[in-house]
PQR file with spaces between the fields and no chain letter, atoms N, CA, C, O and H, PARSE charges and radii, in Angstrom:
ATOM       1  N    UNK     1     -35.815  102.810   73.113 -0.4000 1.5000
ATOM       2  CA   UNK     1     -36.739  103.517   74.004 -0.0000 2.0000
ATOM       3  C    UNK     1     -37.165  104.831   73.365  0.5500 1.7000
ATOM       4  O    UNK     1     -36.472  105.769   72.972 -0.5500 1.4000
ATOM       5  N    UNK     2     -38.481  104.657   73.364 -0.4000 1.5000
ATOM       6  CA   UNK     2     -38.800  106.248   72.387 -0.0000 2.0000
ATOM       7  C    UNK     2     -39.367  107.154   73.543  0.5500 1.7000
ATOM       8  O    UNK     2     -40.243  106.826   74.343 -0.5500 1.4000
ATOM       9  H    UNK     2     -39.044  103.895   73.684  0.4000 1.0000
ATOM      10  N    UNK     3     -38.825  108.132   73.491 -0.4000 1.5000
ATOM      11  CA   UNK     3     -39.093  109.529   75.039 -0.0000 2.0000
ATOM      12  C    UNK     3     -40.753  109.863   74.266  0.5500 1.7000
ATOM      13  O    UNK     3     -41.578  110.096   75.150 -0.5500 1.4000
ATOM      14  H    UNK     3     -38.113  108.398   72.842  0.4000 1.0000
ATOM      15  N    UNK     4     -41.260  109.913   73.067 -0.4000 1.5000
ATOM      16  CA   UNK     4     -42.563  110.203   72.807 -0.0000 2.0000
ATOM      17  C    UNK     4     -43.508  109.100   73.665  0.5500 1.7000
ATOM      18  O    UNK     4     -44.707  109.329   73.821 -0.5500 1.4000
ATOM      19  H    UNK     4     -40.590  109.724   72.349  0.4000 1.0000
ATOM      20  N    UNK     5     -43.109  108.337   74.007 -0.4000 1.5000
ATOM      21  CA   UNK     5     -43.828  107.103   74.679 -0.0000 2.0000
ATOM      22  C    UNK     5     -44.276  107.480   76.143  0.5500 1.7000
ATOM      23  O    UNK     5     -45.443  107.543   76.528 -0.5500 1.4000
ATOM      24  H    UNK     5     -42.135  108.151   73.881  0.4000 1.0000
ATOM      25  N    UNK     6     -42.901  107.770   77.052 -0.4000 1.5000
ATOM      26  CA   UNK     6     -42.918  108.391   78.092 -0.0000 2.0000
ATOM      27  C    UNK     6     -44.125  108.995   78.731  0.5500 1.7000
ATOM      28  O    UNK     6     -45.082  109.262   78.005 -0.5500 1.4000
ATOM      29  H    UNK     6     -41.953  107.718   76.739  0.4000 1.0000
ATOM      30  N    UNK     7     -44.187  109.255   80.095 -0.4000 1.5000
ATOM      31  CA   UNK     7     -45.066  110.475   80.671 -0.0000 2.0000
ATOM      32  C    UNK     7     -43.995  111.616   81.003  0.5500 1.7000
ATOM      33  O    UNK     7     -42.800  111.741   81.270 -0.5500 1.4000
ATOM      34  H    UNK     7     -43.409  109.038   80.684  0.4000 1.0000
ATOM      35  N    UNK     8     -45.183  112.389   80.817 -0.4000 1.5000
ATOM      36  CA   UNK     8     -44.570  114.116   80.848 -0.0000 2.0000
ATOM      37  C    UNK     8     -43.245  114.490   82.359  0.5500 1.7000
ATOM      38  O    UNK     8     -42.241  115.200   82.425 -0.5500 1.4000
ATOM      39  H    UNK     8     -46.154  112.287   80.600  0.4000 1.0000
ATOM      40  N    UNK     9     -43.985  113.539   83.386 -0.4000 1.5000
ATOM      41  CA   UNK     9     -43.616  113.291   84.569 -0.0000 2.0000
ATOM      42  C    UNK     9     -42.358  112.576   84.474  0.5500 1.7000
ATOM      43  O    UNK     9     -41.694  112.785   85.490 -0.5500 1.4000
ATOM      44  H    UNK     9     -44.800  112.962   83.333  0.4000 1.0000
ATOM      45  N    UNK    10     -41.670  111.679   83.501 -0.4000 1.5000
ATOM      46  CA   UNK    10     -40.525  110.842   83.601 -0.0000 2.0000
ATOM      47  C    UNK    10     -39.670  111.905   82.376  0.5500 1.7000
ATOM      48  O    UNK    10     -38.467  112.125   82.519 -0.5500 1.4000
ATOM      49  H    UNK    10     -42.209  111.510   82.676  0.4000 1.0000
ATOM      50  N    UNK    11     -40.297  112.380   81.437 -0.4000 1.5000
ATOM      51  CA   UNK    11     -39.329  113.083   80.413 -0.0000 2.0000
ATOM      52  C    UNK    11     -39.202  114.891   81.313  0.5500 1.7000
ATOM      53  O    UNK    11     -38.665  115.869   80.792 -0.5500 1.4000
ATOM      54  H    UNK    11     -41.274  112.201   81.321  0.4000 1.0000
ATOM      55  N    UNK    12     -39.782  114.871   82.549 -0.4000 1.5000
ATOM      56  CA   UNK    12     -39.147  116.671   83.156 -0.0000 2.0000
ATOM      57  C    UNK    12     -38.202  115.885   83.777  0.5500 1.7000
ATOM      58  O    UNK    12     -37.050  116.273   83.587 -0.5500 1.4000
ATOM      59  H    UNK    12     -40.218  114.077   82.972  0.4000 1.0000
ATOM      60  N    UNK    13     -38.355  114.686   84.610 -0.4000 1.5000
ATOM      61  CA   UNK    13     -37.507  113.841   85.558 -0.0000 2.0000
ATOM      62  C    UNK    13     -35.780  113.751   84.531  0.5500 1.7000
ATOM      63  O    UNK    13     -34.772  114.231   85.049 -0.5500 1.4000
ATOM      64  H    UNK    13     -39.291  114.371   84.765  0.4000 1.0000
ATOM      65  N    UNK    14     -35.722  113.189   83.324 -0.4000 1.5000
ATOM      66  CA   UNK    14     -35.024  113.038   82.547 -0.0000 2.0000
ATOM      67  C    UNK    14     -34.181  113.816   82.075  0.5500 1.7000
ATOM      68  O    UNK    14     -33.004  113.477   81.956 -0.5500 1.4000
ATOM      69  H    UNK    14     -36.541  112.799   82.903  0.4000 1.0000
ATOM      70  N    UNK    15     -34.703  115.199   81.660 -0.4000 1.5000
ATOM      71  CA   UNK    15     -34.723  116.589   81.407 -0.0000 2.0000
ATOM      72  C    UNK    15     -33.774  117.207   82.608  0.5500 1.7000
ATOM      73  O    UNK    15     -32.592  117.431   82.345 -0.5500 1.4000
ATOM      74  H    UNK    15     -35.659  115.475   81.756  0.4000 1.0000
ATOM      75  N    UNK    16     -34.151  117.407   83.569 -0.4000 1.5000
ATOM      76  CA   UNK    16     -33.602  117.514   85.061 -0.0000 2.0000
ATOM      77  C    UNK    16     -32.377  116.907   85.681  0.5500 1.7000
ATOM      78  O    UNK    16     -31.548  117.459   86.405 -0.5500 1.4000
ATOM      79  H    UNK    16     -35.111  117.225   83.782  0.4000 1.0000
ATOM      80  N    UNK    17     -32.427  115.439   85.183 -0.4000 1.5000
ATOM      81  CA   UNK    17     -31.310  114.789   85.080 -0.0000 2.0000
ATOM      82  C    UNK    17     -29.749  115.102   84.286  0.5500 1.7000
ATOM      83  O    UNK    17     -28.552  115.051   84.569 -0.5500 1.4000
ATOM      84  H    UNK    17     -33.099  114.991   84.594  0.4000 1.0000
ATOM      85  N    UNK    18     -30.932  115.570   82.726 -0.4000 1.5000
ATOM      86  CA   UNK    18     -29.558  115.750   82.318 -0.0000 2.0000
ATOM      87  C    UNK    18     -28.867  117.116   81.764  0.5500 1.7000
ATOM      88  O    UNK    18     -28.006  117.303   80.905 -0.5500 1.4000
ATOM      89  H    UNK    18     -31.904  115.611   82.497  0.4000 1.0000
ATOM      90  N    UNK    19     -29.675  118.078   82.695 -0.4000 1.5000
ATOM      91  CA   UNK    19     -29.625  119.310   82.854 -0.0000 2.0000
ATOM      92  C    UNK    19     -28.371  119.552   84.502  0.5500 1.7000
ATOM      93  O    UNK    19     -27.433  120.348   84.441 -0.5500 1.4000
ATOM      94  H    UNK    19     -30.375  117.926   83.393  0.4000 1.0000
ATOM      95  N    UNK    20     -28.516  119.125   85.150 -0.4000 1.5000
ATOM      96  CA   UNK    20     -27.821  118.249   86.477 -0.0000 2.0000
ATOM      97  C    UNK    20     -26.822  117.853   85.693  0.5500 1.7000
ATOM      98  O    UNK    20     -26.457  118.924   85.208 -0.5500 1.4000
ATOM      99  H    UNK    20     -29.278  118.478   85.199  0.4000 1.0000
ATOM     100  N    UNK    21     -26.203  117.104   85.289 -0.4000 1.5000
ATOM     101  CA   UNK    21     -24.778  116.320   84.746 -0.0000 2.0000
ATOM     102  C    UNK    21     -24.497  117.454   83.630  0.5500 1.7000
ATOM     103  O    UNK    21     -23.290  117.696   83.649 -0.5500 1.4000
ATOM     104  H    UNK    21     -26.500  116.234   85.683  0.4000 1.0000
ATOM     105  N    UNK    22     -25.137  118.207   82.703 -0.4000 1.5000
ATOM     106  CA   UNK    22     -24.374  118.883   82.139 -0.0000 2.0000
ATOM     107  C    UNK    22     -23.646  120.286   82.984  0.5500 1.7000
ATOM     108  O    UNK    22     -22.579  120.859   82.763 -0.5500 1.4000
ATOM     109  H    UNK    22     -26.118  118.011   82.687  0.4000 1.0000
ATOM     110  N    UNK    23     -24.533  120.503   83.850 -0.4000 1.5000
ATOM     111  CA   UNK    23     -24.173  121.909   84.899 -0.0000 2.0000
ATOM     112  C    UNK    23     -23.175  120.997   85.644  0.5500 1.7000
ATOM     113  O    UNK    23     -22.516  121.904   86.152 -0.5500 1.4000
ATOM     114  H    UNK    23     -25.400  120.038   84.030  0.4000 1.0000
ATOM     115  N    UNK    24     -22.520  119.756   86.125 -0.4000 1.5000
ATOM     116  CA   UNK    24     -21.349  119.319   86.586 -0.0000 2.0000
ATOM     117  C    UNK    24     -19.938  119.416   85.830  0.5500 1.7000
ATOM     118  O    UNK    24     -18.830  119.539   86.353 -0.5500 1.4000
ATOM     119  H    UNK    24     -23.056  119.019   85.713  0.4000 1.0000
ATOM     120  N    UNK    25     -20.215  119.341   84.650 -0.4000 1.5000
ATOM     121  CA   UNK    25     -19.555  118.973   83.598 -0.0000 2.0000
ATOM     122  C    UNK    25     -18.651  120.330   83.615  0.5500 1.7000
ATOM     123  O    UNK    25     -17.534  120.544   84.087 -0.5500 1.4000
ATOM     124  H    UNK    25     -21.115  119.241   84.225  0.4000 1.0000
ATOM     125  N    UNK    26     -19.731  121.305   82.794 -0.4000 1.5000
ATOM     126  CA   UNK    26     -19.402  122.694   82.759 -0.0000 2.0000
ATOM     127  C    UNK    26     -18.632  123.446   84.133  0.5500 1.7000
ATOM     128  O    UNK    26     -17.718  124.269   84.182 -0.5500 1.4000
ATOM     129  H    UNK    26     -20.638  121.131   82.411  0.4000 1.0000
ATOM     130  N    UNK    27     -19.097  123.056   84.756 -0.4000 1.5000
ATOM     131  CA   UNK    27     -18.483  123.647   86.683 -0.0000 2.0000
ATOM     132  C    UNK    27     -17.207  122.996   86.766  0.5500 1.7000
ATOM     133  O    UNK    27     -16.300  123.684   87.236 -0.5500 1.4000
ATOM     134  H    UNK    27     -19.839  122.387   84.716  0.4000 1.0000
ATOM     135  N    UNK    28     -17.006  122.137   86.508 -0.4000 1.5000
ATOM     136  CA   UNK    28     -15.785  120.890   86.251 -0.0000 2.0000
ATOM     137  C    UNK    28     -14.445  121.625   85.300  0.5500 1.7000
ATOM     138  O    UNK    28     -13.299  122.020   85.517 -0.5500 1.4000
ATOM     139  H    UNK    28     -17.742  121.578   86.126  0.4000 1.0000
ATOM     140  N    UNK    29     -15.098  121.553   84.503 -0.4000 1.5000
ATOM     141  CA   UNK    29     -14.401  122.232   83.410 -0.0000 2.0000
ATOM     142  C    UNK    29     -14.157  123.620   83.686  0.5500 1.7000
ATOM     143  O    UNK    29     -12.992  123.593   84.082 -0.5500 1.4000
ATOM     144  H    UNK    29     -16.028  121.232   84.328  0.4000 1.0000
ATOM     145  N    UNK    30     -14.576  124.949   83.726 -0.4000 1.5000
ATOM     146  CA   UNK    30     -14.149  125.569   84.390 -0.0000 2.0000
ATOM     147  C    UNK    30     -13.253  126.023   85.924  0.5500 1.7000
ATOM     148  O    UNK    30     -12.449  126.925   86.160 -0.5500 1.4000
ATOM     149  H    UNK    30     -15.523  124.971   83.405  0.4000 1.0000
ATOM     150  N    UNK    31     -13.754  125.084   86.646 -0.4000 1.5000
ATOM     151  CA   UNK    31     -12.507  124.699   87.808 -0.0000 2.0000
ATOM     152  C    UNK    31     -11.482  124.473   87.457  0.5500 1.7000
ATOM     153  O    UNK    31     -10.661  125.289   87.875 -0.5500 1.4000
ATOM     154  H    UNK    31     -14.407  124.351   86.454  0.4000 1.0000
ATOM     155  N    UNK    32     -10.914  123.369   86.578 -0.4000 1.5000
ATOM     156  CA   UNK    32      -9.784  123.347   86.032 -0.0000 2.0000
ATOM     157  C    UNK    32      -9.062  124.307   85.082  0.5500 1.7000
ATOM     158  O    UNK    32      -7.877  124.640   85.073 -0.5500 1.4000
ATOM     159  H    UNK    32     -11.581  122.706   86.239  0.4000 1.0000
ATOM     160  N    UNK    33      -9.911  124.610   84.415 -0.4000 1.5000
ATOM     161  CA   UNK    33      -9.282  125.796   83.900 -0.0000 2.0000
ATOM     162  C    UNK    33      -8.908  126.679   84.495  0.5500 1.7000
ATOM     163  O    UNK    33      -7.706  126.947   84.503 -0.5500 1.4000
ATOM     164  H    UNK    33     -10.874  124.340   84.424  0.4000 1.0000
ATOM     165  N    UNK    34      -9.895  127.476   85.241 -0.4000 1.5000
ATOM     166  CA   UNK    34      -9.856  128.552   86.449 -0.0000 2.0000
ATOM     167  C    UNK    34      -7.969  127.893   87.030  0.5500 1.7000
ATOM     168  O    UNK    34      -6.848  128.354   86.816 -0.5500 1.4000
ATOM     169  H    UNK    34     -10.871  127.259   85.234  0.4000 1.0000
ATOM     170  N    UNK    35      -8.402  126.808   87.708 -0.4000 1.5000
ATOM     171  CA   UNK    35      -6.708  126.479   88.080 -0.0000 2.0000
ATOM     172  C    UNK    35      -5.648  126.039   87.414  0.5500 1.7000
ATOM     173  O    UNK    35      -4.734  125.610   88.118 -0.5500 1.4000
ATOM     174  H    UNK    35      -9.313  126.434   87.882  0.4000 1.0000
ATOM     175  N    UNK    36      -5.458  126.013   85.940 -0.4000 1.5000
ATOM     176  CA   UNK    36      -4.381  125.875   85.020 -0.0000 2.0000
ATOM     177  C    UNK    36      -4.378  127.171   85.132  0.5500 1.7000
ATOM     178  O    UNK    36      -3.556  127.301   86.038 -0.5500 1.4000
ATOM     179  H    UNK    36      -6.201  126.362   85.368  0.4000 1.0000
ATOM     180  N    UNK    37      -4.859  128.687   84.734 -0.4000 1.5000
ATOM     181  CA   UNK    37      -4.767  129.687   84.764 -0.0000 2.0000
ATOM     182  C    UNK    37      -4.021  130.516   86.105  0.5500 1.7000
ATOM     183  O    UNK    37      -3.238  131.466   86.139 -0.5500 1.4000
ATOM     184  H    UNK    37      -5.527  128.581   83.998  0.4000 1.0000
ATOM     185  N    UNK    38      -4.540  129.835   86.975 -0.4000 1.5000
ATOM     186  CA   UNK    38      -4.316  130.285   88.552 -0.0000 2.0000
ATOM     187  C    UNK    38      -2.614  129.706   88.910  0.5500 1.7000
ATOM     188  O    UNK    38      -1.936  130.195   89.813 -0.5500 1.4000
ATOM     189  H    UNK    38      -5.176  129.063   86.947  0.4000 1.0000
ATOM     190  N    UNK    39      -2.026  128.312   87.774 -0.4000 1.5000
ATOM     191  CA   UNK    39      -1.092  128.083   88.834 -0.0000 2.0000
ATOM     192  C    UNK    39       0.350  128.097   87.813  0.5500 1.7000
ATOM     193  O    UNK    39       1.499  127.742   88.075 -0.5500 1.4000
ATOM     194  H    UNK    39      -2.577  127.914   87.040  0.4000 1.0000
ATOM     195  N    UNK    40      -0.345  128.752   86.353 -0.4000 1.5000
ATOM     196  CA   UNK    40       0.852  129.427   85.418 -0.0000 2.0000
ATOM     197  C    UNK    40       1.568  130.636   85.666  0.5500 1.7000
ATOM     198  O    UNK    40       2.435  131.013   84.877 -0.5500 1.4000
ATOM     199  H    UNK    40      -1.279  129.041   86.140  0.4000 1.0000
């Protein structure tokens, strides 16, 4: 699947998507840390 193919409209959609799962990731990951820190 080539994203140059795409409309502008499905690659912000895409973009958005995986802008969304990386800001989970990161929030994720810091929670746990935050509480390995919190319960040493």
């Amino acid at each position: 699947m080539e994203i140059c193919f795409l409309s502008t409209e499905k690659k912000f959609q895409i973009f958005l998507i995986t802008c969304l799962a990386v800001w989970e990731m990161i929030s994720m990951i810091s929670f746990i840390i935050v509480n390995n820190l919190h319960y040493k």
